[in-house]
C-alpha positions in Angstrom: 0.0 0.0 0.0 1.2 3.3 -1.2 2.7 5.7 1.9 -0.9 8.2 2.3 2.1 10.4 3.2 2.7 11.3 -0.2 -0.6 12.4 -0.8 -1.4 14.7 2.8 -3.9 11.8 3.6 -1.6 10.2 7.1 1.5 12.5 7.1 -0.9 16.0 7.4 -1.0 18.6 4.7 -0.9 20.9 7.7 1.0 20.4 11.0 -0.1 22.3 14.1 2.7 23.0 16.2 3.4 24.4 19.7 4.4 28.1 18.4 3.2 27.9 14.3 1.3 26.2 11.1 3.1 24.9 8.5 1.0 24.3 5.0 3.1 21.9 3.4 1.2 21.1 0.6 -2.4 21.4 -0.3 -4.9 22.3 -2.7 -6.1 25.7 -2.8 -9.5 24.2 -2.2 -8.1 22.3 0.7 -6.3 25.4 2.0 -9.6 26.7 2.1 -11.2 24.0 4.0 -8.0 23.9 6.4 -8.5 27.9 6.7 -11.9 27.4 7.9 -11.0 24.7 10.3 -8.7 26.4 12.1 -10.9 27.5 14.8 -11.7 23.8 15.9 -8.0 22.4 16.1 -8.2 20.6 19.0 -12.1 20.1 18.9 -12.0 18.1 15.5 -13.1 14.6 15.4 -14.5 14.2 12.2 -13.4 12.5 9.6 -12.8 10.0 12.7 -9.6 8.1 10.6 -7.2 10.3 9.0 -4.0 7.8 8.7 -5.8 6.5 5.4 -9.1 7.8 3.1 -12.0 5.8 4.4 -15.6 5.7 2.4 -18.9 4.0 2.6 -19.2 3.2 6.2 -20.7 0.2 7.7 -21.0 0.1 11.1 -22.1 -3.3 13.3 -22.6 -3.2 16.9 -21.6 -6.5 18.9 -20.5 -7.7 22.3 -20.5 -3.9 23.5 -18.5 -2.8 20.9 -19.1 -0.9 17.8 -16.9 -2.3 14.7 -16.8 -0.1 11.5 -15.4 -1.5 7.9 -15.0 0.1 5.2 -13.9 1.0 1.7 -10.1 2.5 1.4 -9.5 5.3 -1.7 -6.0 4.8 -3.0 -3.8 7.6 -2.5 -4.3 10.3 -5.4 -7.0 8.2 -7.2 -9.1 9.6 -9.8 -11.4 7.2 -10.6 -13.0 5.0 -7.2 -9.6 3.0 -7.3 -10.2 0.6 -4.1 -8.5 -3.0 -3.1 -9.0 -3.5 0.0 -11.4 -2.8 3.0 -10.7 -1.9 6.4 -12.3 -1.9 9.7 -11.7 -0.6 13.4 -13.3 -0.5 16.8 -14.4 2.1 19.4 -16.1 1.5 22.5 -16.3 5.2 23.4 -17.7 7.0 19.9 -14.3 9.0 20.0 -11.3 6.8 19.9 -10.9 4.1 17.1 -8.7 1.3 17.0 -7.6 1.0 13.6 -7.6 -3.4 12.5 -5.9 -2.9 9.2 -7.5 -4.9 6.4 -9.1 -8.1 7.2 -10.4 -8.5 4.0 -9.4 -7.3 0.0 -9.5 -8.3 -3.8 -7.1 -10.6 -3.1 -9.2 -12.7 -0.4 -11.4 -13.6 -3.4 -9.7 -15.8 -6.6 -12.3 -14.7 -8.9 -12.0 -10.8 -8.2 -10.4 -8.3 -10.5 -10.9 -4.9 -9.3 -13.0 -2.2 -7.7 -13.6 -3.2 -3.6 -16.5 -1.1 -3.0 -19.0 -0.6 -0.3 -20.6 -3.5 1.8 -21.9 -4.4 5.0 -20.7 -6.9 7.7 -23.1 -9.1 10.1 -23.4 -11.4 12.8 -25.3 -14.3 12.9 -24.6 -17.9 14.9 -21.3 -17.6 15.9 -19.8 -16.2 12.4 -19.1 -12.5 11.3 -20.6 -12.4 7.5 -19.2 -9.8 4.9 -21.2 -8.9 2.0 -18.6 -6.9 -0.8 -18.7 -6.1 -4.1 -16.3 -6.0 -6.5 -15.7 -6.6 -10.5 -15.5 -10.3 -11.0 -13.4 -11.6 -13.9 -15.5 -11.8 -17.3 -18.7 -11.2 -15.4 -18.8 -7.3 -14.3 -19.9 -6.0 -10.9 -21.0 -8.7 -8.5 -21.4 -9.8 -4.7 -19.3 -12.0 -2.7 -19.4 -12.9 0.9 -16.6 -13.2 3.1 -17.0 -15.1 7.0 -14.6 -15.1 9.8 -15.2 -16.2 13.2 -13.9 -12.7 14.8 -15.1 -9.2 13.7 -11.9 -8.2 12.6 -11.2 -11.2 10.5 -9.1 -12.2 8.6 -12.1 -13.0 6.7 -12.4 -16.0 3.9 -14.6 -16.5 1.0 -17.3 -17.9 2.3 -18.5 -20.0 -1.1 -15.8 -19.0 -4.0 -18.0 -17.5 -6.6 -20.4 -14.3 -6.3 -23.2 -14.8 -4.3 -24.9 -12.4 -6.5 -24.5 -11.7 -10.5 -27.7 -10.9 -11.8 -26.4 -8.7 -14.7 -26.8 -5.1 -14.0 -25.7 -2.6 -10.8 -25.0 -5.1 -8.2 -22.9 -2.9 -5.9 -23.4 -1.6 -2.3 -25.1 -4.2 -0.3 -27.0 -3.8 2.8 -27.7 -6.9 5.2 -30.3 -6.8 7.9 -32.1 -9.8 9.9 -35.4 -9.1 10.9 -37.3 -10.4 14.3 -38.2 -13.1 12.8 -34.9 -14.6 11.3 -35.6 -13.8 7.9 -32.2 -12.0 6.9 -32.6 -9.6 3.5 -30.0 -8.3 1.0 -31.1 -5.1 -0.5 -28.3 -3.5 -3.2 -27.8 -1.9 -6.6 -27.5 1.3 -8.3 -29.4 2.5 -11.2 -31.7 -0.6 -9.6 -32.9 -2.0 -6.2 -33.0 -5.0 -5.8 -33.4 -7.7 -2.8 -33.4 -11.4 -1.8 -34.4 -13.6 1.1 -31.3 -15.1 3.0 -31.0 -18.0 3.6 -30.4 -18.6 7.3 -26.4 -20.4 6.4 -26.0 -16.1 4.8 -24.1 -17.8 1.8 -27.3 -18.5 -0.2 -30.7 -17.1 -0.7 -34.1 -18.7 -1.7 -36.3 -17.2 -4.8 -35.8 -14.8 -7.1 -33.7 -11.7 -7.3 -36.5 -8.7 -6.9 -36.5 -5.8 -8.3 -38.6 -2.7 -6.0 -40.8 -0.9 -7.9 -38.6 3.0 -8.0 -42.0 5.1 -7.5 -42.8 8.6 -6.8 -44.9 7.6 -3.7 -41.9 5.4 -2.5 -38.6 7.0 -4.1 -39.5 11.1 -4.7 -38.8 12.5 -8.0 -35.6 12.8 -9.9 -35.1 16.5 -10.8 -31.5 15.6 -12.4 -31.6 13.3 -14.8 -35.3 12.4 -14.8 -35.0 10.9 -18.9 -32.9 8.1 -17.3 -33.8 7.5 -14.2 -37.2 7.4 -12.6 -36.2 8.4 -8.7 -34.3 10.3 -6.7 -32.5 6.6 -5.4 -29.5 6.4 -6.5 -27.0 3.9 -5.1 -26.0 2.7 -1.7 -28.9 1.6 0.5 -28.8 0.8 4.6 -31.7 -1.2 5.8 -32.5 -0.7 9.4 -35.6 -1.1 11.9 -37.4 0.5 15.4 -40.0 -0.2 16.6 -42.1 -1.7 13.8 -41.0 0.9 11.0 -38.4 -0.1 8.3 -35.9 2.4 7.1 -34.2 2.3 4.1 -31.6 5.1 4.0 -29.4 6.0 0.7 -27.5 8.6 -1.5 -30.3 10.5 -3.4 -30.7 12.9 -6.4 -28.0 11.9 -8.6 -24.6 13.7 -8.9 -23.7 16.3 -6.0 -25.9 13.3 -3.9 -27.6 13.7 -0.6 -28.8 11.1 1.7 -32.4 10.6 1.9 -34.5 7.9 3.4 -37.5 6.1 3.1 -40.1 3.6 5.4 -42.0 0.1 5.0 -44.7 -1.4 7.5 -42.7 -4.8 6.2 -39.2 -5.5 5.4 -40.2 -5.7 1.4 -42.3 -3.1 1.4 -44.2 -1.4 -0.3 -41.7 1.7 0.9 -43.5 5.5 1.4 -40.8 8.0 0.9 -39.7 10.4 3.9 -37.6 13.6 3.3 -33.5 13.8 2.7 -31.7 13.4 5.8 -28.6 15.2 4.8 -28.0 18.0 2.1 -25.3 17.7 -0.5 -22.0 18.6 1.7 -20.8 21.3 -0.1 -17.7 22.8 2.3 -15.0 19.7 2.1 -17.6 17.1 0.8 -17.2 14.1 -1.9 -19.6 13.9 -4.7 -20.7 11.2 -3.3 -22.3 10.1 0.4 -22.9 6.7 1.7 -25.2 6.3 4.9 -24.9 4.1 7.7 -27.1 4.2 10.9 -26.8 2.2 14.2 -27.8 2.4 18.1 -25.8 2.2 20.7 -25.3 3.2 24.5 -28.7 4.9 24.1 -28.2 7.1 21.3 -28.3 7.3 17.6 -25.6 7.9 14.7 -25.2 8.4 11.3 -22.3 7.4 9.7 -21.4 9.5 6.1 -18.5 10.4 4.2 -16.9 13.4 2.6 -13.9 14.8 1.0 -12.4 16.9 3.6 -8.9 15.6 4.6 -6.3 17.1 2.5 -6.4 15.7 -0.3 -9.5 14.8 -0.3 -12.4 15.0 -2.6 -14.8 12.5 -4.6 -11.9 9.8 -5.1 -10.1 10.3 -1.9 -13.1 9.9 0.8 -13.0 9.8 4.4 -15.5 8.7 7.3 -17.6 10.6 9.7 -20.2 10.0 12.6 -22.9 12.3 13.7 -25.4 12.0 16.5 -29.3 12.5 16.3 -32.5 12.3 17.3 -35.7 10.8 15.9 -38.6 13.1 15.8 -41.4 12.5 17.9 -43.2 10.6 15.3 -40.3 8.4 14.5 -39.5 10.6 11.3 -35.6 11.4 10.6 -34.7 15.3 10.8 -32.1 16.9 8.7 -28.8 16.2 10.4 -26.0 19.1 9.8 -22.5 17.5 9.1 -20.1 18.8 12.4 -16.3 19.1 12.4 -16.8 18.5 15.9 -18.2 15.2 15.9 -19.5 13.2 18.9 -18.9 13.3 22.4 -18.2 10.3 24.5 -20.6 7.4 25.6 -17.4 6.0 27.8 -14.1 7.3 29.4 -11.1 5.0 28.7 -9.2 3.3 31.2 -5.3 3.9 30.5 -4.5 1.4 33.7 -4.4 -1.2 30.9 -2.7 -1.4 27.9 -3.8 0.4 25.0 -2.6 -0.5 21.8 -1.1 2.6 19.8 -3.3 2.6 16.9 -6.3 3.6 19.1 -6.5 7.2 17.7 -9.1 10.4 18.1 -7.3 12.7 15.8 -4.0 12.4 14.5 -1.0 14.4 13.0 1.6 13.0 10.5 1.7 9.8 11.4 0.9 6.1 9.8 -0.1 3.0 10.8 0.9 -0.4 9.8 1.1 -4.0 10.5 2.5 -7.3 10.3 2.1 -11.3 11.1 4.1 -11.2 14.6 3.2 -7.4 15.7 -0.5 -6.9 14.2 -1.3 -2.9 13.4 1.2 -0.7 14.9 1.6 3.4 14.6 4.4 4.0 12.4 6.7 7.2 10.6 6.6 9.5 13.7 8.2 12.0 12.8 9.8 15.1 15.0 6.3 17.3 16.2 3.6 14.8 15.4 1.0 14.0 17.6 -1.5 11.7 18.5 -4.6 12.5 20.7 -6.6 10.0 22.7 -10.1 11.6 24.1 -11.5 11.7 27.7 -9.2 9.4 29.9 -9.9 8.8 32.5 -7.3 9.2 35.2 -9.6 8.6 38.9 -7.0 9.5 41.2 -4.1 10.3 38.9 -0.9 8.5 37.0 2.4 8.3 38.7 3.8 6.8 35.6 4.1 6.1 31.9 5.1 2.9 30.1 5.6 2.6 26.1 6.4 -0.3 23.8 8.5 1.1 21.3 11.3 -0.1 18.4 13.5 2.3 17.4 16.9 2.4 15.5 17.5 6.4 16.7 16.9 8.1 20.0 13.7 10.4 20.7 10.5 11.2 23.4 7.7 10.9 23.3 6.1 14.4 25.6 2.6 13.8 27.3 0.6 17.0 26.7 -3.0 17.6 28.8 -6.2 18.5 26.4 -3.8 20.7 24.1 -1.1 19.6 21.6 1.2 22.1 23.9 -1.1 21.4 27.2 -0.1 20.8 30.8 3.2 18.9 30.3 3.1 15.6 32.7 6.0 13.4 31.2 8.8 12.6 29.2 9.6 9.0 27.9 12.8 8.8 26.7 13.0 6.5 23.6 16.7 4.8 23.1 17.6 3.3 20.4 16.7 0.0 20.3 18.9 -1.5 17.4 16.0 -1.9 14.8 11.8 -1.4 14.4 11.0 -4.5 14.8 13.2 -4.8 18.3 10.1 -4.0 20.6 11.4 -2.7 24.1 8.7 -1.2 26.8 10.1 2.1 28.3 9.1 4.1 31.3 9.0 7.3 32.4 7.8 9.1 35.7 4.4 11.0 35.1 3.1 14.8 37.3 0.1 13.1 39.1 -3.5 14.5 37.8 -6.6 13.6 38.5 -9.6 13.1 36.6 -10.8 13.5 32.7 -8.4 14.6 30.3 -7.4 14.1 26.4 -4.1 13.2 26.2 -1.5 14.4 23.1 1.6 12.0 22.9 3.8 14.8 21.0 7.0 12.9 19.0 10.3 14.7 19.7 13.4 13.9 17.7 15.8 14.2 14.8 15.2 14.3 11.4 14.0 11.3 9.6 11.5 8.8 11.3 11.9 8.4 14.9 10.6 5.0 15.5 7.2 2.0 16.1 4.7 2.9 18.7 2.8 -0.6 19.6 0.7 0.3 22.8 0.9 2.1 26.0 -0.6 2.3 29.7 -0.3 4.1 32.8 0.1 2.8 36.0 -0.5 4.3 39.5 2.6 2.8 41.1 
């Protein structure tokens, strides 16, 4: 995989630094953008992943935990130039552990290109992953992938598409209603559906095609001659209370998200309003919904174009929170630098693995077979920030698990990039990056809930591996 680096999607376009701003290289469009954001450096949290582009996200909730996969954008693509998807973790809404790719073209014999947008699922024990991609001599189909862990690795689950009906079979949606009936819904200029079957790697019936109606879809005012809605592409299927929702990207090209409802999981479907207006400062032609529950509250997931770099090849994910209306409709949610607060405070008395980022300057992450995903090219004045730690009584020190090949610190910083400074770990050389030594360091006791900055100090060149970290109150 191509450094994002090169492109201002990991190693930052812009670097915020104790005493100034560097723009090293951007767009003017993106200089723009990074103007504007100025005023929220240290607030930001969306996109939530910046070390890669991220699009159509698919969030899952299991076991307490909500896992996220999604599509990667290539590094300076212009075209939707994807081979692999991704996926990471939170248990807080602000902090996401990144899992590196569990699953790409290459999991799949009969794939040739184009790893676009699909959904994962849990059902008896197994962790299914619907994907699409181009299949050799047959065009755009759907596979599914099955591990027995929600971040993989995955396996093809049956060796051939699970879907090839001819036409527009991207962006699947998976949903299993209270009844155990699970349902497919996917396509784009179509919609289409199937019943599960309950081993999810076969379905009973025909392939159905919903009826695109006024009543269920709107009106197309772009386009109309060719299309006969405002669908478009990439549905989410998703149930309360006795209503079925089925959100998507609406209107054709700039798209918004839009939604509509069903008494029954096939409809017929009644359409509501757009959820989300075209995202015009730092957004992607494109927008790809996903909606969940969790800890009480709900989110929509979206993408847009607003890392540096960015734009309608080079996409990145973000998470709102909202309300329902009192009558169960969905109100038009306003995209937020911001983001979302926390459901959770973390617990840095265990060990944290290093990847487990809120917002992130200049670095990378990686992995391999021995290590797994590890943050990596830290460089002299990047940063990482972990949100709303929870410290109970306070740290009295500060212990890192590190390979190096040059000496360095890392500084811990209090709510700021140049915050309350509490500690400085040493890093020694350790005689190469894959020689992983835990260091330690004395920490200023504090008490209570803070975001903590790990600031990278050193020479030129890159410093060294972060794997994971902890405090301890000894």
């Amino acid at each position: 995989m191509k450094s994002p680096k090169e492109s201002c999607a990991g190693k930052r376009c812009m670097l915020v630094t104790q005493t100034s701003m560097k723009i090293i290289a951007a767009s003017g469009r993106n200089i723009l953008f990074l103007i504007a954001l100025l005023p929220f450096v240290g607030k930001a949290q969306n996109p939530i992943i910046q070390t890669v582009y991220t699009a159509d996200p698919a969030p899952m909730v299991h076991n307490d935990t909500v896992w996220l996969y999604t599509g990667h954008d290539e590094d300076k693509s212009i075209w939707f130039t994807m081979k692999e998807w991704r996926c990471y973790s939170t248990t807080d809404m602000v902090n996401w552990t990144d899992h590196g790719s569990p699953l790409s073209l290459k999991t799949f014999s009969w794939a040739g290109k184009d790893a676009w947008a699909g959904q994962c699922i849990y059902r008896n024990g197994k962790f299914y992953w619907y994907v699409p991609m181009n299949a050799k001599g047959l065009g755009m189909s759907i596979g599914v992938a099955v591990s027995s862990r929600p971040d993989g690795p995955f396996v093809d689950a049956i060796g051939k598409p699970l879907i090839h009906s001819g036409n527009g079979d991207i962006d699947p949606t998976v949903f299993i209603d209270d009844d155990g009936q699970a349902y497919l819904y996917w396509g784009n200029p179509y919609l289409k559906y199937v019943k599960l079957n309950e081993d999810m790697i076969s379905y009973s019936g025909d392939v159905i095609s919903v009826p695109l109606t006024k009543e269920g879809f709107s009106v197309r005012y772009k386009g109309a001659d060719k299309r006969p809605s405002s669908y478009e592409e990439g549905p989410w299927f998703y149930k309360r209370k006795k209503l079925y929702y089925l959100l998507y990207p609406a209107g054709g090209v700039p798209e918004h998200l839009a939604y509509s409802t069903s008494t029954g999981p096939i409809g017929p479907w009644r359409y509501g309003d757009t959820i989300m207006d075209i995202i015009k400062k730092g957004g992607a032609f494109t927008n790809h919904p996903g909606l969940i529950d969790y800890k009480g509250k709900t989110y929509l997931f979206y993408h847009n174009g607003a890392l540096p770099g960015g734009g309608g090849f080079t996409r990145s994910v973000c998470v709102d929170e909202f309300e329902y209306n009192a009558d169960g409709t969905i109100p038009r949610i306003q995209p937020t630098v911001a983001g979302v607060h926390p459901v959770s405070y973390l617990n840095p008395y265990n060990w944290v693995e290093a990847e487990t980022i809120a917002w992130e300057e200049g670095v990378e992450t990686t992995s391999d077979s021995l290590t797994g995903v590890y943050v990596t090219d830290i460089d002299n004045g990047d940063f990482i920030k972990v949100r709303s730690i929870d410290f109970k009584n306070g740290a009295k020190s500060f212990d890192a698990n590190i390979a190096s090949v040059s000496d360095g610190a890392i500084e811990i910083h209090l709510d700021n990039p140049d915050g309350n400074l509490i500690g400085t770990c040493a890093v020694k050389n350790m005689g190469g990056l894959q020689h992983w030594v835990t260091q330690s360091c004395k920490v200023k006791r504090k008490s209570g809930i803070h975001d903590v900055y790990f600031v990278f100090k050193g020479g030129g060149g890159h410093l060294f591996n972060f794997n994971r970290w902890k405090f301890d109150l000894k």
